[in-house]
MIZA-980691 format. One record per residue: residue number from 1; residue in three letters; x, y, z of N, C-alpha, C, CB in turn. Coordinates in steps of 0.02 Angstrom, whole numbers. Glycine has a CB too. Example, Ala and Ser with C-alpha at 12.3 -4.5 7.8 and 13.67 -1.06 7.14 Angstrom:
BEGIN
SITE   num   residuo      n_X      n_Y      n_Z     ca_X     ca_Y     ca_Z      c_X      c_Y      c_Z     cb_X     cb_Y     cb_Z
SITE     1       ALA      660     -284      390      615     -225      390      660     -165      390      565     -224      452
SITE     2       SER      642     -112      354      684      -53      357      645        2      394      704      -30      286
This chain:
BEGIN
SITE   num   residuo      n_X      n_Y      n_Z     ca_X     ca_Y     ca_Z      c_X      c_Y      c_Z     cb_X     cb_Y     cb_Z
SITE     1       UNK    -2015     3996    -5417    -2046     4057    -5395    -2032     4066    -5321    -2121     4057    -5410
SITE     2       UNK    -2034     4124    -5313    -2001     4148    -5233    -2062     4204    -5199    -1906     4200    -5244
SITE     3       UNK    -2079     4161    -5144    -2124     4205    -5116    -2110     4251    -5046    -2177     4164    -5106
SITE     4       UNK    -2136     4307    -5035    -2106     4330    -4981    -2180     4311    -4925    -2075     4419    -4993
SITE     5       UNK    -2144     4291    -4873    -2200     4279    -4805    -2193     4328    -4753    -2189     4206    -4763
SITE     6       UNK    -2252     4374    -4723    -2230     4410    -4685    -2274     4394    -4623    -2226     4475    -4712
SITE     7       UNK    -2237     4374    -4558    -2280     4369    -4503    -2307     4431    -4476    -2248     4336    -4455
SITE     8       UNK    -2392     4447    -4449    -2431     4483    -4422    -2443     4485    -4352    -2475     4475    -4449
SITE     9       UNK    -2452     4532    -4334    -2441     4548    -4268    -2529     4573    -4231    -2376     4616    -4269
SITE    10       UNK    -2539     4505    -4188    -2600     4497    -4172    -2637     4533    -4154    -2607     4467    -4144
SITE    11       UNK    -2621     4588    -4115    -2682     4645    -4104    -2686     4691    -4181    -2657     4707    -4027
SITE    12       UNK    -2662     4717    -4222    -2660     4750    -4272    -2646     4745    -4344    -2634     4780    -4255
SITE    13       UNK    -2623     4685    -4347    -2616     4653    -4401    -2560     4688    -4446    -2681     4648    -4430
SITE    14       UNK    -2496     4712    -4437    -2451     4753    -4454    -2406     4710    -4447    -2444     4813    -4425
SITE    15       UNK    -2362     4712    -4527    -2316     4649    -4529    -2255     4673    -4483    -2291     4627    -4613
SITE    16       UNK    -2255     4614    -4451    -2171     4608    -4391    -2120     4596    -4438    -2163     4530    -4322
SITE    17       UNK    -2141     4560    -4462    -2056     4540    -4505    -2070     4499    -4543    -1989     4505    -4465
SITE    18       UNK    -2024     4502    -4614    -2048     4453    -4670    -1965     4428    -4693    -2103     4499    -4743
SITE    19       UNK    -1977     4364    -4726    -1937     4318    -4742    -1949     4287    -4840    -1955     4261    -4679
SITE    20       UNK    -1907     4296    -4848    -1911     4249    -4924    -1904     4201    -4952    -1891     4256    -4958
SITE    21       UNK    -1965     4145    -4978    -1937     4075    -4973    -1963     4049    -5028    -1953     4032    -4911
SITE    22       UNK    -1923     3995    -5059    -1961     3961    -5129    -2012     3914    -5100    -1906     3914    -5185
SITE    23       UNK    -2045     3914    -5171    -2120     3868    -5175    -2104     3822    -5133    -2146     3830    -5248
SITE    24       UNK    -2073     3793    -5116    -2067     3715    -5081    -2078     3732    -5025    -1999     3671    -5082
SITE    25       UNK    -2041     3772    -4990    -2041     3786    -4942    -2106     3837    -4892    -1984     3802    -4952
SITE    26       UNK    -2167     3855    -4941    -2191     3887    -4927    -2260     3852    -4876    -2193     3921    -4982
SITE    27       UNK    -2251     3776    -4916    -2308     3726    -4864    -2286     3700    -4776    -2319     3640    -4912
SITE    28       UNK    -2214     3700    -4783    -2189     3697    -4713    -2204     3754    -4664    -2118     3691    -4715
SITE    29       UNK    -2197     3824    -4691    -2210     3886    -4646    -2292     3894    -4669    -2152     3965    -4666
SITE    30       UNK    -2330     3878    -4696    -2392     3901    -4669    -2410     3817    -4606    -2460     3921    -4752
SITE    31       UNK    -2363     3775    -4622    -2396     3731    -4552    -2398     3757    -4490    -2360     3668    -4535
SITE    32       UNK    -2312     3789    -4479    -2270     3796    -4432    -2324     3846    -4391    -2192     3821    -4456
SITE    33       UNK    -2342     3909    -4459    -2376     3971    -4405    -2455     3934    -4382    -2392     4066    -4458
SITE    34       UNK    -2476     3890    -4436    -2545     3831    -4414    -2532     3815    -4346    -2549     3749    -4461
SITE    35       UNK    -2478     3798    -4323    -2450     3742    -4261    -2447     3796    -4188    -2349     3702    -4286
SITE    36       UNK    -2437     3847    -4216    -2426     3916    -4167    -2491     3939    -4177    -2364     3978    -4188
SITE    37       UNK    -2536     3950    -4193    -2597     3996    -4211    -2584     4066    -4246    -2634     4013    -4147
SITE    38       UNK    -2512     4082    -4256    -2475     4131    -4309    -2517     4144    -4362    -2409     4103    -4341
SITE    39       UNK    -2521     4238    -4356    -2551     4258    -4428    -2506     4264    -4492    -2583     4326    -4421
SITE    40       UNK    -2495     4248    -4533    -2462     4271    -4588    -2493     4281    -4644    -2418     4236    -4601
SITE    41       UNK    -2456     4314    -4702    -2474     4350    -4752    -2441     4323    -4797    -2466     4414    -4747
SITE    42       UNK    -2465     4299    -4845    -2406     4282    -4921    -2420     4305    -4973    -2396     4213    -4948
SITE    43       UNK    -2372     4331    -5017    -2378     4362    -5067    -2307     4335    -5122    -2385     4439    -5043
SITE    44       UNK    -2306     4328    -5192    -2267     4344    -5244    -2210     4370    -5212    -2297     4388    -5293
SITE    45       UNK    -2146     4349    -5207    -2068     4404    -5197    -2069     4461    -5265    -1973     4342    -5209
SITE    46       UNK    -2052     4503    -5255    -2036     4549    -5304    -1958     4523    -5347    -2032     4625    -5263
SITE    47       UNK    -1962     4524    -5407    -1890     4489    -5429    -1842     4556    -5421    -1890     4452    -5520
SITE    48       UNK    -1778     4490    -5400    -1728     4556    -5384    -1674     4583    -5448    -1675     4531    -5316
SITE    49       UNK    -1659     4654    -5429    -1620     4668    -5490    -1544     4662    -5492    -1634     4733    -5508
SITE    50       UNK    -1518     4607    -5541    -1464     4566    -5528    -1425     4615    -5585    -1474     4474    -5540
C-alpha cells in the first residue's frame, strides 16, 4: 500500500508539498518531521491508472 504524505505549513496549515511513499517507509518520515517539529498529514495514495 502506498501512502501519500503531505507536509503543512505552520501558520495555516495548507499543504506545501506532498510526496508518495510505501508502508515501510512511512515510519521513517513521520520520525524525520517528529525530529523537526514538522506538521504533516497522511492519507491512502489514490491508485494510479496504469
Amino acid at each position: 500500500m502506498r501512502f501519500e504524505i503531505m507536509r503543512l505549513d505552520d501558520v495555516d496549515g495548507t499543504a506545501v508539498d506532498s510526496t508518495v511513499v510505501d508502508a515501510a517507509s512511512v515510519g521513517r518520515m513521520v520520525q524525520q518531521a517528529a525530529a523537526i517539529g514538522q506538521r504533516i498529514y497522511i492519507r491512502p495514495a489514490e491508485a494510479s491508472a496504469s
